[in-house]
C-alpha positions, 0 to 999 in steps of 0.5 A: 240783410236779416231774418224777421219772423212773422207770427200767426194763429191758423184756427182749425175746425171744432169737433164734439169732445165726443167724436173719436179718431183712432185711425192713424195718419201715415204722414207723421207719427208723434214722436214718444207717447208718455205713459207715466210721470214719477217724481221723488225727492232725494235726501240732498234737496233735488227730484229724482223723475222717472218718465216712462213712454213708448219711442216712435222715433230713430235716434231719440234725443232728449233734453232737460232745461231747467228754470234759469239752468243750463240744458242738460240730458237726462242720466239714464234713458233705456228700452224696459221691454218691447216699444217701452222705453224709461228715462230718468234724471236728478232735477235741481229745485232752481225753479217751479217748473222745468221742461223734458224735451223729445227730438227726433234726430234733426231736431226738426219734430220735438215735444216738451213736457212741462213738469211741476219741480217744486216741493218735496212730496212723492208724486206721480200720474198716467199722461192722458192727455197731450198735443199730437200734430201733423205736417205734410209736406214734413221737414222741407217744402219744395214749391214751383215759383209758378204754383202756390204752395199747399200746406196740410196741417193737422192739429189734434189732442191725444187722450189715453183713457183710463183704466183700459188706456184706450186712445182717440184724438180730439181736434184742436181750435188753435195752432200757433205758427211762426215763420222766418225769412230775410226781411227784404221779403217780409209783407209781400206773402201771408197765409190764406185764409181756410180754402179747404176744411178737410174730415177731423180737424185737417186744415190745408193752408196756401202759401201765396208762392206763385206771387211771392217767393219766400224762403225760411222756415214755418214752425208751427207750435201746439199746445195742450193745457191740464192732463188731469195731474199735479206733474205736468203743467202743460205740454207742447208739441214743435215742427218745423219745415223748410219752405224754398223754391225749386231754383234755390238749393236752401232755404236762407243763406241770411242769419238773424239773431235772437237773445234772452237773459234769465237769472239761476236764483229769480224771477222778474226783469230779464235785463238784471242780475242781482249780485250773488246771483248766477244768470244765463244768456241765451243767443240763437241763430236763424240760417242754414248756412252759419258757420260759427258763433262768437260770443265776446265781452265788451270791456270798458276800454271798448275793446272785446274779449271772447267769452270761454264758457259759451256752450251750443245746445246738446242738439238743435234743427239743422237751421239754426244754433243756439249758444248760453253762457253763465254770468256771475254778478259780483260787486265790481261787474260792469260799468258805474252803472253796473251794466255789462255788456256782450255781443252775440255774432252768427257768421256765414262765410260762405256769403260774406255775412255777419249778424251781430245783436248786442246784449246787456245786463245790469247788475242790480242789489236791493239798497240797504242803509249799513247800519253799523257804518250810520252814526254820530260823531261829536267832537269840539270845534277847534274854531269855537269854543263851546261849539260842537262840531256834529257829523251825521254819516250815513252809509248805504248799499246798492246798485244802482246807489239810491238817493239819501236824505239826512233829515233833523227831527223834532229837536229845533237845533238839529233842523238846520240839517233839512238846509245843509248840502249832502256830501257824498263819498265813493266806497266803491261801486256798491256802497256810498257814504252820505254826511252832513255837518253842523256847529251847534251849542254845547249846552244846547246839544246835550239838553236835545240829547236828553230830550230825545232820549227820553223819548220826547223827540224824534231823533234824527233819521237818514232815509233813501229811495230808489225809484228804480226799483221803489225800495225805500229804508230808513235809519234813526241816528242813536244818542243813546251812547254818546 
């Protein structure tokens, strides 16, 4: 058995912009309300941040998780005066963007900020805006399986006002949710549809309880785009609640597992890296009771090795691990095809369950004809005398290797090339040496020659394309030197 997550949106009432709240839940509470963001680029190429906010939370955690880098904590965190807490951390310029995320101790409540990483100018701005979110019951729903379970949400937008920094909250239309459970139990539940709009953009949803029982995690997600700045893109705001019956004392002892791969240098297809190029995989595990993860290397000879740089995340919910690992992609990475392979595994001792999800990465480089390995080689024919043997070589790089054509030109005793088979040579896993043969006549070579090098004749050309990527090259063969 495994988990399967089920996605939704809860639409919640609209008010007027203009319709304040500043009266205060008791349920939740948001767990930091940022004041100040600050970025100044250093002398070495990094940015230094500086946040400052008020911590509303025991046991405050931080993170900071780069475009494409390993999660890191932030250097510096420290209370400046009553409520008033400063963080501050270098950031590497591997992305345009990074986010600081806020956690409370179990991780169950967090709040991202997603911070403009890019370019070297001093800047900063006053948060004024960004989600707020409420949950009841928070952290773990305990449901009678006779009765339905009701869920009160709370969706809003926290605004701080300038100058004098007066807040209000602005309801929110939209909450995304998602929800895990053991497959077995998927489709047999939903949420209903609003049975009750409650005053300022409360929602109370119902789980069908009383005629399925369900057992995972609800995590609800809300977002809050454009805060009046150049440094925060946007910022959102996670909660999480165990959802279990009375007569079950956790919630999924079945773990399901998710992956993800990301380059450290660029953008794009999530299942390549380029050689050169560092990449980060990411594996999560979804259940209460997983007791260890092994991240391990299938080699070519299928047999599998444990991977020693895997690393756990500074912190995570108590329902779930997540594990990344660094991969270098050189020449020889991987199979022919340049794929490597690795498997991510959660384990639940406890009931006898493994869970294992294979991830693969090629390793890609963009193709390119070597020029100084492309050439002309004439030499007699030990067959024929007054005949020259001609050698057209062309040699390229690439993962995965293109396809190269070797074509004759304008000068007619060199179209014979366009009908002669392409002989290919291995130099490697990266690199091919292409070449086609022809016996031509001396005189007749020489006067081609000097056609084309007087400029009355296209010389012969190499050329390759790769429709895996659709990058295309050409080389024309130089006489200039024969």
């Amino acid at each position: 058995m495994v988990l399967t997550r089920v996605c939704g949106t809860l639409s919640l009432q609209k008010l007027d912009v203009g319709e304040r709240d500043t009266a205060a839940s008791s349920v939740t509470s948001p767990i930091v309300a940022v004041q100040s963001i600050e970025r100044i680029a250093t002398a070495d190429g990094r940015n230094n941040f500086t946040i400052l906010f008020e911590n509303n939370t025991q046991n405050l955690k931080i993170l900071i998780e780069n475009t494409g880098a390993p999660p890191t904590e932030p250097e510096s965190v420290f209370e400046e005066s009553d409520g008033v807490w400063v963080t501050s951390f270098l950031a590497q310029n591997l992305g345009s963007l990074l986010a600081i995320v806020f956690a409370n101790e179990d991780a169950y409540h967090t709040m991202a900020f997603v911070l403009d990483n890019g370019g070297s100018d001093p800047k900063s701005q006053n948060v004024i805006i960004y989600p707020y979110l409420e949950v009841s019951p928070a952290n773990e729903a305990v449901y009678n399986t006779s009765e339905d379970l009701e869920i009160s949400v709370l969706a809003r937008t926290y605004v701080q006002s300038n100058p004098n920094n007066s807040t209000y909250f602005v309801p929110q239309s939209e909450l995304q949710t998602s929800f895990y459970q053991i497959k077995e139990e998927a489709g047999k539940w939903g949420l209903s549809k609003n049975e009750e709009i409650l005053d300022r953009g409360s929602q109370k949803q119902t789980l069908n309880t009383s005629s399925h029982n369900v057992s995972g995690v609800f995590t609800l997600y809300q977002y809050a785009y454009g805060t009046g700045g150049s440094l925060a893109a946007f910022y959102w705001e996670t909660m999480h609640v165990r959802v279990r019956p009375s007569t079950q004392s956790s919630t999924f002892p079945i773990v399901t597992v998710t992956k993800e791969i990301e380059s450290l240098v660029s953008s794009g297809n999530s299942h390549t890296c380029s050689i050169g190029d560092t990449c980060i995989f990411r594996c999560r595990a979804f259940g209460e009771n997983v007791t260890r993860m092994e991240i391990n290397e299938i080699l070519a000879n299928g047999t599998q090795t444990a991977v020693p740089s895997a690393q756990r995340y500074p912190y995570q919910p108590p329902h779930t691990q997540h594990i990344y690992w660094l991969f270098e992609a050189q020449d020889d990475s991987g199979d022919a095809n340049g794929i490597t392979k690795f498997t991510c595994s959660a384990i639940d001792d406890t009931h006898g369950t493994r869970v294992t999800e294979e991830m693969e990465v090629q390793t890609t480089l963009t193709p390119y004809i070597v020029k100084d390995k492309s050439c002309v080689q004439i030499e007699d024919d030990q067959n024929n005398v007054g005949m020259k043997k001609v050698t057209f070589i062309c040699t390229v790089r690439g993962r995965p290797l293109p396809t190269v054509y070797i074509t004759g030109g304008d000068c007619v005793i060199f179209q014979s090339l366009d009908s002669e088979p392409l002989q290919v040579t291995s130099m490697g896993k990266v690199e091919a040496l292409s070449y086609k043969v022809i016996i031509v006549d001396t005189n007749s070579l020489l006067e081609s020659i000097n056609t084309i090098n007087a400029g009355r004749a296209r010389a012969p050309f190499c050329k390759f394309s790769n429709l895996a990527n659709f990058k295309k090259g050409q080389h024309v063969f130089d006489f200039q030197k024969l």
